[in-house]
C-alpha positions as CSV (number, residue, x, y, z in Angstrom):
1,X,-35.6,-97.8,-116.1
2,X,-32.6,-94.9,-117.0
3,X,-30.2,-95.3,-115.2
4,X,-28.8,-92.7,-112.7
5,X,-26.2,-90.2,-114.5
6,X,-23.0,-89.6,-112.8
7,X,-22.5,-86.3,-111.2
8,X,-19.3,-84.8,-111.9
9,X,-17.4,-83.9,-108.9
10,X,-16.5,-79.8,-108.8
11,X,-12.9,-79.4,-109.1
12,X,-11.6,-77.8,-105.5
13,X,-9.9,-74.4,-106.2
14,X,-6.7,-72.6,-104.4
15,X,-8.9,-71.4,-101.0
16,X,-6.1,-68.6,-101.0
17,X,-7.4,-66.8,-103.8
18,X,-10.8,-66.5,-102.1
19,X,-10.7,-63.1,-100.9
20,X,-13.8,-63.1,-98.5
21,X,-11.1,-65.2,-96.7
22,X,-8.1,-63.3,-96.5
23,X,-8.1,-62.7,-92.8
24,X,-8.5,-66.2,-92.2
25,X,-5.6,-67.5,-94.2
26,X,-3.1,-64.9,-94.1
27,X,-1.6,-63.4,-91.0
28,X,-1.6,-59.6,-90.8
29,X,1.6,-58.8,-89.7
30,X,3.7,-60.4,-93.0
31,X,1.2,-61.6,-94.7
32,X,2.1,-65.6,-94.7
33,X,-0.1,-68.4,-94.0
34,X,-2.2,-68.3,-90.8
35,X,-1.0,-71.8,-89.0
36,X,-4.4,-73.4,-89.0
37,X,-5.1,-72.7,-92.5
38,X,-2.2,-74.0,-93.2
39,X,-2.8,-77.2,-91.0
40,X,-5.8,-78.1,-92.9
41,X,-4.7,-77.8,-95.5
42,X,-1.6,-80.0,-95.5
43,X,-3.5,-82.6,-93.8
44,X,-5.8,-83.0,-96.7
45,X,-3.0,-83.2,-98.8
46,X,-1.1,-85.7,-96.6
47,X,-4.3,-87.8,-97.3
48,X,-3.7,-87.7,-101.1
49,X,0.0,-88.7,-100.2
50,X,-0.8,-91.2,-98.5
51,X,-3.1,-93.1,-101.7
52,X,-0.3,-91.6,-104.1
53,X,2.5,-94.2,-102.0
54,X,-0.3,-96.9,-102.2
55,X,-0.4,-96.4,-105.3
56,X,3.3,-96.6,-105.9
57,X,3.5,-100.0,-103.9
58,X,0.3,-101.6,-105.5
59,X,1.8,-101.4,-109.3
60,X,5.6,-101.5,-108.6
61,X,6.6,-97.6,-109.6
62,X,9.6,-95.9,-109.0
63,X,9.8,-92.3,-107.8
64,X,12.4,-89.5,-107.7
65,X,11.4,-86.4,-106.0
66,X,14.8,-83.9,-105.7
67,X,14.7,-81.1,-103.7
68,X,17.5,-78.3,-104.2
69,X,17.5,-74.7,-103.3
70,X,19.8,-72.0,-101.3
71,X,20.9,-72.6,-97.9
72,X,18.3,-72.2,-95.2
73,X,15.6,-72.2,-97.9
74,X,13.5,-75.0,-96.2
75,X,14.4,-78.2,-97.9
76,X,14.2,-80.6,-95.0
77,X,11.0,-79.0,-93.3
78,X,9.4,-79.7,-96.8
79,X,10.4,-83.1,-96.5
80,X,9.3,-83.8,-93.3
81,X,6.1,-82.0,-93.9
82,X,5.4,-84.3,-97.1
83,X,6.2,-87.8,-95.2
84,X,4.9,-87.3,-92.4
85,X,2.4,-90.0,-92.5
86,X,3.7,-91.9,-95.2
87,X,4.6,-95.5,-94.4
88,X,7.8,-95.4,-93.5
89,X,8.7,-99.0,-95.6
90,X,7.8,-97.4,-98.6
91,X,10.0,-94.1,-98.6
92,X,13.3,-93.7,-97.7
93,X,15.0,-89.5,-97.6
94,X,18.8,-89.4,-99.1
95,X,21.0,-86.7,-97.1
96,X,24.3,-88.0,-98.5
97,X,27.1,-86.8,-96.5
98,X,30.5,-85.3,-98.1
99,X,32.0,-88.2,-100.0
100,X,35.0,-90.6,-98.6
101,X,38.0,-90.8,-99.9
102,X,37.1,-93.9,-101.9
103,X,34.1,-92.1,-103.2
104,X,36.1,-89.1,-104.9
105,X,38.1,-91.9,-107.1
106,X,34.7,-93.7,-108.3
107,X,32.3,-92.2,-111.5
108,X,30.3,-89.0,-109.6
109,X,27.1,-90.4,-110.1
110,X,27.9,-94.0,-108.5
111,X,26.7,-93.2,-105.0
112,X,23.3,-91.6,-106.1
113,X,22.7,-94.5,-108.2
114,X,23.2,-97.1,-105.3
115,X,20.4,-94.8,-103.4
116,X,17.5,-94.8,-106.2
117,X,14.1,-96.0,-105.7
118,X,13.3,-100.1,-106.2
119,X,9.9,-100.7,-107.4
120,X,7.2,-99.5,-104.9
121,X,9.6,-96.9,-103.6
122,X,9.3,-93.0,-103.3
123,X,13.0,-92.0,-102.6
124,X,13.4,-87.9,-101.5
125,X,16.9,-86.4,-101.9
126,X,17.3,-83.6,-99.7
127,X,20.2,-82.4,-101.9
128,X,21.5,-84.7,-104.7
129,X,23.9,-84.8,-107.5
130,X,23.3,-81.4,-107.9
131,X,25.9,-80.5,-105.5
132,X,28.3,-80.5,-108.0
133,X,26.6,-77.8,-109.9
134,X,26.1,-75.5,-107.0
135,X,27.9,-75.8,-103.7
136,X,30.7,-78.2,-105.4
137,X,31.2,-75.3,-108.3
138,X,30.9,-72.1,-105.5
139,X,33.3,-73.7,-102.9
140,X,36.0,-75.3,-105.5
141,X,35.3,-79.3,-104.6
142,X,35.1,-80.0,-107.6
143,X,37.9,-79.4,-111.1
144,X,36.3,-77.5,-114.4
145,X,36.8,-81.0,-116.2
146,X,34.8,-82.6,-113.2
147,X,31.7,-80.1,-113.6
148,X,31.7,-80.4,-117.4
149,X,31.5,-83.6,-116.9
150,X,28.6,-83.5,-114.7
151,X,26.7,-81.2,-117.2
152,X,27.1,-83.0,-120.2
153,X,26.5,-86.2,-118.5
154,X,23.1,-86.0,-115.8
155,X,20.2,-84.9,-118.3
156,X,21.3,-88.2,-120.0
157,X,21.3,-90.1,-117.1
158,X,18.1,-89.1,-116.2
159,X,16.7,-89.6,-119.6
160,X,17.8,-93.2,-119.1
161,X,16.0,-93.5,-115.5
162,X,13.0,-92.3,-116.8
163,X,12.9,-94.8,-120.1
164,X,13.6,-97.2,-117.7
165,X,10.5,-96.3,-115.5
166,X,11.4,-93.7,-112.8
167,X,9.6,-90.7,-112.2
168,X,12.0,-87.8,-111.4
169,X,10.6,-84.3,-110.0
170,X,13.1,-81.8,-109.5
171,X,12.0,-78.6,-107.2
172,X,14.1,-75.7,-106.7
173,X,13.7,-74.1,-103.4
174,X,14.2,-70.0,-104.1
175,X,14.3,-67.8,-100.7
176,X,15.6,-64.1,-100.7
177,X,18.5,-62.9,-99.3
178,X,17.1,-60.8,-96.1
179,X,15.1,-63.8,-95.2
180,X,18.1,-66.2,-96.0
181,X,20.1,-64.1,-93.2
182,X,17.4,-64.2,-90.6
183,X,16.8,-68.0,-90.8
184,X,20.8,-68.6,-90.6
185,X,20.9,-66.3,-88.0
186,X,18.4,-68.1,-86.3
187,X,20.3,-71.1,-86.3
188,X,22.9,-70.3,-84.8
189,X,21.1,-69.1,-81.7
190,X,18.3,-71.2,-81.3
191,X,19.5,-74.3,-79.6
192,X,16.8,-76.7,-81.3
193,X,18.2,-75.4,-84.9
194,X,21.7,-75.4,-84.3
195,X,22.6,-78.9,-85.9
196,X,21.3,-77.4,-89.2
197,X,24.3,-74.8,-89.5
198,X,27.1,-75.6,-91.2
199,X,30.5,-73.8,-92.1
200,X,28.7,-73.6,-96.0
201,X,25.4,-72.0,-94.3
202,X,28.1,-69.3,-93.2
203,X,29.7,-68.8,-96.0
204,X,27.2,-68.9,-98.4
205,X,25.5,-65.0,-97.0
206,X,28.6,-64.2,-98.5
207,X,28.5,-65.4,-101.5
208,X,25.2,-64.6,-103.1
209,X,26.0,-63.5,-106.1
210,X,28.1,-66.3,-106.7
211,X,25.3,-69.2,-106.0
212,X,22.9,-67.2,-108.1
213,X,25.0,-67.2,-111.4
214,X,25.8,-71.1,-110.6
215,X,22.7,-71.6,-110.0
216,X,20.9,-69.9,-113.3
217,X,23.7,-71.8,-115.3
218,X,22.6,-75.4,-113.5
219,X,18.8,-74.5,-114.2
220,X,19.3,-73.2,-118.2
221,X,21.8,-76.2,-118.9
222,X,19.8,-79.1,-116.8
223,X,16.3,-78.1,-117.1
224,X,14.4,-80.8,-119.9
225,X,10.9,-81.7,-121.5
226,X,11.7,-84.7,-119.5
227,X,13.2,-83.6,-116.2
228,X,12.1,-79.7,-116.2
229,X,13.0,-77.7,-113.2
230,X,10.2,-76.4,-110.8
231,X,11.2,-73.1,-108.9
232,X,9.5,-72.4,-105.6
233,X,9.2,-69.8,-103.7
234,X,10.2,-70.1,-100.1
235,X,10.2,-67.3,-98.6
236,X,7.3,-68.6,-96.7
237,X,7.8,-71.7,-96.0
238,X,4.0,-73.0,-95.5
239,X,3.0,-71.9,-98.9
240,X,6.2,-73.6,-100.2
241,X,5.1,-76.8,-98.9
242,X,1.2,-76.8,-99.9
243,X,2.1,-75.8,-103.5
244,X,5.4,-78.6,-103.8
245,X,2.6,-81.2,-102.7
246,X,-0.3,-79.8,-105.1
247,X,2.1,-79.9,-107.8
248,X,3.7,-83.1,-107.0
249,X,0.2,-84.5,-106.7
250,X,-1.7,-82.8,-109.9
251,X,1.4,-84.7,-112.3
252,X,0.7,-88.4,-111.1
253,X,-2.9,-90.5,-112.3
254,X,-2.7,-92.2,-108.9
255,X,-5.8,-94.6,-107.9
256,X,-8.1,-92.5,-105.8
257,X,-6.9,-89.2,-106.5
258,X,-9.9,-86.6,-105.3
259,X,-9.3,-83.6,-106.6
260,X,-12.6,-82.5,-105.3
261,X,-11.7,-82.7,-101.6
262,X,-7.9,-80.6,-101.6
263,X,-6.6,-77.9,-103.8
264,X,-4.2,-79.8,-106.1
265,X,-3.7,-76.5,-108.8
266,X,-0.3,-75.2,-107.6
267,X,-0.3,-71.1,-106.8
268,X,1.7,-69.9,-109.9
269,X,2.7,-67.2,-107.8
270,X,4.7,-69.7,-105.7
271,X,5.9,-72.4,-108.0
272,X,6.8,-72.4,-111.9
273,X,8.7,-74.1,-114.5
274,X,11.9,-72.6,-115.0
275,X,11.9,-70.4,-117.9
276,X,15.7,-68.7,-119.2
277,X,15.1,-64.8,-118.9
278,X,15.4,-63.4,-122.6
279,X,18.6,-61.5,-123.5
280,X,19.0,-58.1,-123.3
């Protein structure tokens, strides 16, 4: 008796690009994600999160996941969005605040390294040691010698985390300036949003230009085969999170991944591999 062949399961494609649909997904007005599309979505995704930390725990892994980006550009809400539902033994979010004074006289990188992942762990850095290559360099904490330091230094560091067998993801949250203004701005009157603002948050609608030339330097002297940088746009915050999750998600040969029930093909529209503009 033959046995039964196995069906292959269809691969589940971006539901945004299905334009019988538009209505449904986007919102008229501006055009971003309808809030029950956007629901669904993430909650399938969550799912996949969910076996992905399993995963982690059942063979012993070690993941970095760093999320960077302008100020107000939605690094906290992706966060939150992406451990919701995760077990909350096997993931820990690093906010480091400014360092102490004890700090500043010890190697840059020593009080990262007392915050990485153990085996089993998924560790999220909202912000990391890429401070010193944007807000450290724009606001003067840190000397020249102290950021060439830095650059020569991290893409070998992370070299050796990864040979030593941690994952590292590195997103870069991109929002435009107009919409930058509006969500500061929106901070500092909306009572539930106020503890976000900070005297940097202020300064920085002031110094755009500046953050986007420390910014492109970061990106074209820290972006690796090994540890490439993923740009994201945030501009709507929804999208942002659904694609940092599919892309996350599509990278990793976790047990149980079902590619057949969520998107996992991130929107290249929204999210890319950095890529230094050619010279003119």
């Amino acid at each position: 008796m033959q046995g039964k062949k196995e069906t292959k399961k269809a691969i589940t494609l971006r539901p945004e690009a299905d334009k019988s649909r538009t209505e449904e997904i986007y919102k008229k007005k501006n055009g971003r994600l309808r809030d029950e599309f956007y629901l669904k979505e993430i909650e399938k995704l969550q799912v996949e999160l969910l076996k992905l930390q399993n995963w982690v725990k059942k063979t012993n892994q070690k993941i970095v996941i760093i999320l960077e980006g302008r100020d107000a550009a939605g690094k906290g809400g992706t966060i939150k969005a992406l451990t919701e539902h995760l077990n909350q033994r096997g993931f820990r979010i690093v906010a480091l605040p400014k360092p102490t004074e004890i700090e500043k006289t010890q190697w840059y990188f020593t009080r990262y390294i007392s915050t990485l992942p153990s085996g089993g762990e998924i560790v999220f850095f909202d912000r990391s040691w890429y401070n010193r290559a944007g807000v450290e360099r724009v606001m003067g904490f840190c000397t020249q010698e102290e950021y060439k330091q830095f650059i020569y230094q991290v893409s070998n560091l992370e070299q050796m985390l990864i040979s030593s067998g941690t994952m590292i993801f590195k997103y870069f949250l991109d929002v435009g300036q107009d919409e930058q203004k509006r969500r500061i701005k929106r901070r500092k009157t909306d009572p539930l949003r106020m503890w976000k603002l900070s005297p940097i948050d202020s300064k920085s609608l002031d110094l755009w230009d500046e953050y986007t030339s420390v910014f492109e330097k970061m990106f074209s002297r820290t972006h690796t085969p090994y540890a490439p940088w993923i740009i994201v746009d945030s501009n709507d915050k929804k999208a942002a999170r659904l694609n940092i999750a599919r892309d996350l998600l599509s990278k990793i040969d976790y047990e149980g991944k079902d590619p057949s029930a969520v998107c996992l093909l991130p929107d290249p529209a929204i999210l890319h591999s950095y890529s230094q503009s050619p010279q003119v």
